[in-house]
C-alpha positions in Angstrom: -57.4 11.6 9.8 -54.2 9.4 8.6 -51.6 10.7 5.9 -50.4 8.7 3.7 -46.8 8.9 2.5 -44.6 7.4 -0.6 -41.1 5.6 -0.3 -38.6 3.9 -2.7 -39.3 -0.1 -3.6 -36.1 -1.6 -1.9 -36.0 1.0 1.2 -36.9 0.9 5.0 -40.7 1.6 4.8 -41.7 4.8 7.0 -42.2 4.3 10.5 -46.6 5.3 9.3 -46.3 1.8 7.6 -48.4 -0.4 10.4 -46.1 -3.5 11.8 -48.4 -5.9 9.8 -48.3 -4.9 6.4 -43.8 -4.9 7.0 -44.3 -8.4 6.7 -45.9 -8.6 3.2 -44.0 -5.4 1.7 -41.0 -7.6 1.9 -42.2 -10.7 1.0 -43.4 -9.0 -2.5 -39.7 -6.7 -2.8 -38.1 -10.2 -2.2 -40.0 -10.9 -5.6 -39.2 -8.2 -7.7 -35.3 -7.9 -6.6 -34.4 -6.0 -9.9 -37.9 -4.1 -9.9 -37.7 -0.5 -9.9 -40.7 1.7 -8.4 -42.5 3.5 -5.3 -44.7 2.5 -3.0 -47.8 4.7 -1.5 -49.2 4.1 1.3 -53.3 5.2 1.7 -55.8 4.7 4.4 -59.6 4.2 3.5 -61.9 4.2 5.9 -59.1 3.4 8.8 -57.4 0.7 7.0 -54.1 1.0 5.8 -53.1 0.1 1.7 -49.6 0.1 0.2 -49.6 0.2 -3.1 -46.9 -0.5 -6.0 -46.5 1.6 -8.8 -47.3 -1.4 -11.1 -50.7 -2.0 -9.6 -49.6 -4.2 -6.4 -51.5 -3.9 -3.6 -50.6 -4.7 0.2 -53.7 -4.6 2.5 -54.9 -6.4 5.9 -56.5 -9.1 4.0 -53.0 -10.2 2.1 -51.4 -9.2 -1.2 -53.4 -8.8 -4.1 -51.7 -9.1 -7.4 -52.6 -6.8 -10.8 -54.4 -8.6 -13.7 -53.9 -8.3 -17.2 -57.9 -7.6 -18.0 -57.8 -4.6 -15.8 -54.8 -3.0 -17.5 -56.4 -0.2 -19.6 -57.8 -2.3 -23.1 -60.5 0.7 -24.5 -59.7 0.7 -28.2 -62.0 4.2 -28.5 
């Protein structure tokens, strides 16, 4: 079993935070340089995922952005 852990957008990621998602965590802080936020790190089934508090997603397979249609739309 792997525990995740949370840090500040902008700081060192944790030393938990596998070498090869480093890489892409600061290519998408680079983009957000007066972005506020936290990142939190999860593993499902093994694999590592960082995830932004605005829905930004780090994984194995690359970066994958938050769309507007899956921002929460129910007008109950």
């Amino acid at each position: 079993m792997q525990l995740g852990t949370r840090w500040a957008l902008g700081a060192q990621p944790p030393a938990s935070v596998p070498a090869t998602l480093r890489e892409q965590i600061a290519a998408v802080e680079a983009g957000r340089a007066d972005a506020a936020g936290h990142w939190t790190l999860t593993w499902l089934e093994g694999r590592p995922i960082a995830e932004l508090d605005d829905g930004t997603r780090v994984t194995l397979a690359g970066v994958i952005e938050p769309h507007a249609d899956e921002a929460d739309t129910d007008e109950w």
